[in-house]
C-alpha positions in Angstrom: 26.1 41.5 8.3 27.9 44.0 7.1 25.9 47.9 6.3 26.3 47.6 2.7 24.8 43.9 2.6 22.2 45.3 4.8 21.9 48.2 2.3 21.9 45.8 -0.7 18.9 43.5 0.6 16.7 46.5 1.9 17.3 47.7 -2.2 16.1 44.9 -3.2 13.5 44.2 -1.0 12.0 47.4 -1.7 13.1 47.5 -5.6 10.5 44.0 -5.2 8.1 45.8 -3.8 7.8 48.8 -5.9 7.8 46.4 -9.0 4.7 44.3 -7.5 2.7 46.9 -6.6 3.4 48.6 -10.0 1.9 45.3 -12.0 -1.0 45.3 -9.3 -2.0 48.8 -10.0 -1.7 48.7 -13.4 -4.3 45.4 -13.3 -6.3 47.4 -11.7 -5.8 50.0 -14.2 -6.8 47.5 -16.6 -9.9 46.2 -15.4 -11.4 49.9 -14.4 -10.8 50.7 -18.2 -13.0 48.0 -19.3 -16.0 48.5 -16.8 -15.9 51.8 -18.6 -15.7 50.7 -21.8 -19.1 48.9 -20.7 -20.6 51.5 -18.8 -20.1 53.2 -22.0 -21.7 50.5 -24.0 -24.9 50.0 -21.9 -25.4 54.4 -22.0 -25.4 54.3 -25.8 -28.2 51.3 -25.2 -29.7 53.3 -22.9 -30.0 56.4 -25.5 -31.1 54.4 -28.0 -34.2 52.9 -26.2 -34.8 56.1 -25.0 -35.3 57.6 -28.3 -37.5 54.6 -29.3 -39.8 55.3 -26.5 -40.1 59.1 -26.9 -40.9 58.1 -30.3 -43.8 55.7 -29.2 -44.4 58.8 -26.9 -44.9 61.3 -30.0 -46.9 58.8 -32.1 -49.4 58.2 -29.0 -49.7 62.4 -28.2 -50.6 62.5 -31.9 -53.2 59.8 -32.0 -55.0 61.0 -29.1 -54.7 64.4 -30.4 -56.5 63.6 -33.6 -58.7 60.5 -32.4 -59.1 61.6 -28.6 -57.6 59.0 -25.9 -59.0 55.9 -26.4 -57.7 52.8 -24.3 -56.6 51.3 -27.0 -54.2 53.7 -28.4 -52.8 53.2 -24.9 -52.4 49.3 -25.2 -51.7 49.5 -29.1 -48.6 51.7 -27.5 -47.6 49.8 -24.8 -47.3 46.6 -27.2 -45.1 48.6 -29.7 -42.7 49.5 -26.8 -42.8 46.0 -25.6 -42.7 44.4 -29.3 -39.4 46.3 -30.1 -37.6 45.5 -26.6 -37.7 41.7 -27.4 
């Protein structure tokens, strides 16, 4: 074999590998950019509930505020929060 064969397949051979990792990375890429995208997703779900159960929160300090704690403003609250999850 002659150096600028040698040359030639160790070009391509590398040129190959360059390519293919290239394609691999960029899948990966890909795939990181959609767990994201629902990472994302599920945090805007997460604020959402949220600020239905700090409302639940307020309307419960205001009853027992006005009426005094009774048990059941507590369960009438844990039924809302459960009642709006389903």
């Amino acid at each position: 074999m002659t150096d600028f064969l040698k040359m030639d397949v160790f070009f391509f051979v590398t040129t190959f590998v360059v390519i293919a990792l290239g394609v691999v990375v960029f899948l990966i890429g890909l795939r990181i950019w959609r767990i994201l995208g629902h990472v994302e997703h599920i945090s805007e779900m997460a604020e959402e509930e949220t600020e239905l159960l700090k409302g639940d929160i307020a309307t419960f300090r205001s009853q027992v505020r006005r009426e005094g704690f009774k048990f059941k403003s507590l369960v009438r609250m844990f039924k809302s929060i459960f009642t709006k999850s389903s």
